[in-house]
N, C-alpha and C positions, 0 to 999 in steps of 0.2 A: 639554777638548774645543776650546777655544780658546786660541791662542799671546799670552795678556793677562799670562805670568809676567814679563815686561819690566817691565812698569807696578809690579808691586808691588815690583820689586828695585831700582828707582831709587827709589820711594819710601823705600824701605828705607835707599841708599844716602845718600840726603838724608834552641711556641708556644701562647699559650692561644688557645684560640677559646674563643667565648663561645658557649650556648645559652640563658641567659635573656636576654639586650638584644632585648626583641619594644617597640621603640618605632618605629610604623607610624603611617603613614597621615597624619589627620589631625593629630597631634601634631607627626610631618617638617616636615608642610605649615606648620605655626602656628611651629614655630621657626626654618624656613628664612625666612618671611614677614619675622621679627625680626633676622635678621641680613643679608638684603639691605638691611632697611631701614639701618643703622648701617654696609654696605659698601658701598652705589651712590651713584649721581649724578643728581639731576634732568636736568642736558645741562651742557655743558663749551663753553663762550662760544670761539671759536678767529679772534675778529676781532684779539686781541690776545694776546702772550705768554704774560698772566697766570696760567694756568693751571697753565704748567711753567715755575717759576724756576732759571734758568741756563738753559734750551733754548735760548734765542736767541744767547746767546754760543758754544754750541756748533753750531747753523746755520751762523753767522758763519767758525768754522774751519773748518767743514768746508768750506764753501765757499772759503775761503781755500786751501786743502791740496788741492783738486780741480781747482786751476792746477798742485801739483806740489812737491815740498819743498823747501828751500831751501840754500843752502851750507852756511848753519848749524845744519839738519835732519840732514845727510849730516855733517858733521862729528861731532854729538853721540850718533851711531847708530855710527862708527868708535870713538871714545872708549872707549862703551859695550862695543863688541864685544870692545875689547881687557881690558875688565876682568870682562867677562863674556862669553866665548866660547861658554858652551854652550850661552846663552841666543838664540832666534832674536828682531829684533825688525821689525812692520812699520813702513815711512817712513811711510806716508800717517796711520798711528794716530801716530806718533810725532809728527808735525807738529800735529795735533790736540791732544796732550795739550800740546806745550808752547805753544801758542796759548792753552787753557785754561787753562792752569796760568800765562801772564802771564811763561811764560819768554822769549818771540819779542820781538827786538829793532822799534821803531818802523818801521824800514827792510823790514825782513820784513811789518810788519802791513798794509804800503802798497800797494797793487794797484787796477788804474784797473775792474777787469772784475768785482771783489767788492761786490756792494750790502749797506743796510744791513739789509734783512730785518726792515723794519717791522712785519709783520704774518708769522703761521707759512707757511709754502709749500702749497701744495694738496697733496702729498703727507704733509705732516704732517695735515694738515685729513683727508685721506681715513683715515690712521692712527687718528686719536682718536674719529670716527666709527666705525669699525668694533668698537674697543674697545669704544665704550659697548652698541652696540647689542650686540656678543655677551654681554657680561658681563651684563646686562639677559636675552637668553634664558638663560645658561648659568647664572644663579640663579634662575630659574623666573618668572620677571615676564612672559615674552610663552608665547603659545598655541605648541603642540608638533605640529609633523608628520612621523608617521614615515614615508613614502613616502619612497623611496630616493633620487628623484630632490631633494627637498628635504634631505633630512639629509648626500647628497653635495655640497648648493649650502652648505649649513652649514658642512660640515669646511672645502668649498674656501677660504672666506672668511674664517672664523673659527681654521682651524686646529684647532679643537676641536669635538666636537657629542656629545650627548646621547641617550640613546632608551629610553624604558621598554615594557617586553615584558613580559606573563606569561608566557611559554616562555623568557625567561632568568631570570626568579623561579623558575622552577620548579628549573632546571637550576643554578642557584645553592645553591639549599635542597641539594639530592643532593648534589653535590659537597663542599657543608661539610658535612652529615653523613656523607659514606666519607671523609672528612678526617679528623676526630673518632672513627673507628671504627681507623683506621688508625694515628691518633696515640696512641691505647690501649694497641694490640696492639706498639706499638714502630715502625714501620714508618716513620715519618717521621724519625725521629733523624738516619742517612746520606742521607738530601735536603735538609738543613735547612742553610742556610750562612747563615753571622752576618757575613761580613765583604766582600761583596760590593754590598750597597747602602750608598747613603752614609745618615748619620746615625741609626744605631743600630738599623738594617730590618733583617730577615729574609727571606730568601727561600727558602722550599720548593719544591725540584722535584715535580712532580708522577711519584711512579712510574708506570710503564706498567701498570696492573692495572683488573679490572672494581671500579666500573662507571665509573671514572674516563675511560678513552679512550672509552667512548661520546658519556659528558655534556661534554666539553671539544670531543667532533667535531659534537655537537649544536648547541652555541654559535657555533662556527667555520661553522656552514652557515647559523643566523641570521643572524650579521652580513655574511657573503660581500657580499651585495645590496650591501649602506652602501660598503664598501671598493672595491665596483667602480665606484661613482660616481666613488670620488677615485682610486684607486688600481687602475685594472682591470691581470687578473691577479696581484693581488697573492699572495704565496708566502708558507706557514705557516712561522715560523720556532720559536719554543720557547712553552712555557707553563711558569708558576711561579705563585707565594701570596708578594706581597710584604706584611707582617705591621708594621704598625708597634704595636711592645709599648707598654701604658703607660708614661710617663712619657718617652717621648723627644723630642728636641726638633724642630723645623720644619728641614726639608733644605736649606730655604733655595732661591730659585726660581733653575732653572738649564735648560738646552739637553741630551736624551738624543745629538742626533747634530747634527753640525754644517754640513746641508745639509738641504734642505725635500723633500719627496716622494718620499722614499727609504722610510722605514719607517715602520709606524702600532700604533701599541698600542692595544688597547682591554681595559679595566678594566671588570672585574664583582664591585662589595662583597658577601663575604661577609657581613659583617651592615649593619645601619641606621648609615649614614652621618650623625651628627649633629654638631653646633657643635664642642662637645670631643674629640673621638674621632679628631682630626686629617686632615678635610678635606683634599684636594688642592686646591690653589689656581693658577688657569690665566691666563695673562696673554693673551688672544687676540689673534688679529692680526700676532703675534709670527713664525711659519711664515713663511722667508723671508727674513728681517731679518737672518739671520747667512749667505745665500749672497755674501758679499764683492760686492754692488753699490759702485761707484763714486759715487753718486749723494750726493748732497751732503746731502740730508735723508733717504735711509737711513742715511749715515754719524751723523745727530744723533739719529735716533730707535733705529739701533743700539746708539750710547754712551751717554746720557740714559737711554732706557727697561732696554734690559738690562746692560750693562755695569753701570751705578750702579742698577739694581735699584729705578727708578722706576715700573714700571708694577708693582708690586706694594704701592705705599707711595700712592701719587696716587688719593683714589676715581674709580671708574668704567673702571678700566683693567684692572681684574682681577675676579674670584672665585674663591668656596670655594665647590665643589659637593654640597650636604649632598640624601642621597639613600637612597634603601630599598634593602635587599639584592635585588639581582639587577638592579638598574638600568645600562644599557650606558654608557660614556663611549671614544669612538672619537677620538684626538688624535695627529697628527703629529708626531715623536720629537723635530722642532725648533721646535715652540711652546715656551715657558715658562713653568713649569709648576714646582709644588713639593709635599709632603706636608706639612702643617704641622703642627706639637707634640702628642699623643696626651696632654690632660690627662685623659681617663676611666680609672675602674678596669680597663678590659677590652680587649685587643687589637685592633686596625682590620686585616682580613687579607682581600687584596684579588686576585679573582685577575687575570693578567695575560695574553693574549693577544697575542703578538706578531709582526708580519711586515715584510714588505720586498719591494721592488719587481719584485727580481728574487733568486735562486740568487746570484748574482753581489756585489750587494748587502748579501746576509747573509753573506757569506765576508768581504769587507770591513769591517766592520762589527763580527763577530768578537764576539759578544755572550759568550760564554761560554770567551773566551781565557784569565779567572783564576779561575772556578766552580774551588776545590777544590786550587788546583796546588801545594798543599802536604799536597796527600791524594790519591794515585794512584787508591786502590781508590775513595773515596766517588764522583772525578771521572767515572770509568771507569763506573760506575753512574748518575750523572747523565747522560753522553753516551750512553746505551744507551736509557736514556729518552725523551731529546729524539730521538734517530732515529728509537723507535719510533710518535712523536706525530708527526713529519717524514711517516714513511709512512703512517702511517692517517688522516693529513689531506691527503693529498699528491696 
């Protein structure tokens, strides 16, 4: 999703479902309590660096490189080019890494308009605040309001939000079981694609049959409310069961689309979402971070937090949302975000909900550009699908 293959070539050069996991309720509640307490943070002190070691050295270039690169930034990107032409690279990141990286000569590091960046920038300050406090809601530590109007001020801030409903319990129970009834009789076999998500997922198209396209247009007319806070108008794009089987490992936290307010997924678990069973782990705040701002401390909270995959390592800048079947998570396809390692005996199969801003959006976008494209007929029955979930939610 992002043109970061430069960085690592110079480096270089130098399903089951389950029907008994009934673990509700207060037990959710007693083992999420244990594992926010072992993932959060009392509050994160932001008068001084401490907090993120290297950030400030990376302020520092960026802020350097937001004068403009240098001769010998442009030189070492020709070089490059010649020895790797197929590779595209950016200057402004290039100038950056070799800042970082202690490659930039004295003469380069010298500039009368670069301060020393004693203390983080208020836009880093506003960054680490918004982390904490969403991570702090999005592990269940603060009070829950589902009025549309607050769960769209959530998404907008957070990037990510939350909401529990008994009418999507309800509509979650049905759908995993004509899931489970379907997957009996055979019927799921040619919807079922193994090599489309990364790290060892499954994805089940859902066929077009009763009582499937009711309870998926059911869902879709719940959540409408929440999506038009952030997203009015937003357009139904497909629905699948992303499955992660036991034993596989953490996808590792990454970006679904590489601009903010274009597309929004919302996730409904099939069963009880608990510690092992591999959690999705969301880095908030994140929405936004990768639309190519110029800005000197998006460039350091860019490369810092997701590039090097700090805000998933740093407490208080992320979490794992362990939660009951049928509970809603409504998040923008450019927060950061990952499914972590499924050490339980029994599959985490999760259904997905997907849309986008506009018709236009989801053509771009092209979500289902390699669904199958080594299997005409299974493909050809997936897209028959998705169009006819297209029209009866449309």
């Amino acid at each position: 999703f992002r043109p970061l293959g430069w960085r690592l070539t110079i480096l270089r050069d130098m399903v089951e479902f389950s029907s008994n996991l009934v673990v509700r309720g207060a037990v959710i509640a007693g083992i999420a309590a244990v594992f926010v307490l072992m993932h959060s943070d009392a509050g994160i002190d932001t008068s001084t660096w401490d907090f993120a070691p290297g950030l400030r050295e990376k302020m520092i270039c960026a802020d350097l490189c937001s004068k403009g690169p240098s001769k010998q930034d442009e030189k070492f990107a020709e070089n490059f080019k010649e020895r790797h032409p197929d590779q595209n690279i950016d200057l402004s990141q290039l100038c950056i890494w070799r800042c970082v990286e202690g490659e930039k000569s004295q003469n380069e590091l010298e500039h009368p308009d670069v301060g020393t960046h004693d203390q983080p920038p208020p836009r880093i300050k506003e960054y680490v605040a918004t982390a904490q406090e969403c991570s702090r809601f999005g592990s269940g530590l603060t009070a829950e309001d589902t009025t549309p109007e607050s769960v769209g001020a959530r998404l907008s801030k957070c990037g990510v939000t939350h909401v529990n409903l008994p009418e999507s319990s309800e509509a979650a129970d049905k759908i995993s079981k004509a899931m489970f009834k379907l997957k009996n009789k055979g019927k799921l076999k040619d919807y079922t694609e193994l090599k489309h998500i990364r790290a060892g997922r499954e994805e089940i198209w859902l066929p077009f049959e009763p009582p499937l396209g009711d309870l998926v247009k059911r869902l879709a007319v719940l959540v409408s409310p929440y999506l038009e806070q952030y997203m009015p108008g937003a357009v139904f794009d497909h629905v699948s069961v992303i499955v992660a089987p036991p034993g596989v490992e953490s996808q590792g936290l990454h970006s679904d689309f590489s601009a903010s307010g274009k597309h929004l997924e919302v996730h409904v678990p099939l069963v009880d979402i608990i510690a092992g069973l591999g959690p999705t782990v969301f880095c908030p705040g994140t929405h936004g971070s990768l639309d190519g701002s110029a800005d000197p401390a998006e460039r350091a909270i860019d490369w810092y937090f997701l590039d090097e995959k700090n805000c998933g390592t740093i407490p208080g800048f992320s979490y794992a949302r362990l939660a009951p079947a049928g509970a809603i998570t409504i998040y923008d396809a450019n927060v950061y975000h990952g499914g972590s390692a499924n050490n339980g005996t029994v599959p985490r199969p999760v259904l997905q909900l997907s849309f986008g801003a506009s018709l236009e959006d989801i053509d771009a976008r092209n979500y289902l550009r390699s669904v199958f494209k080594e299997d005409p007929q299974r493909r050809l029955g997936v897209l028959e699908a998705v169009s006819a979930y297209r029209k009866a939610l449309g």
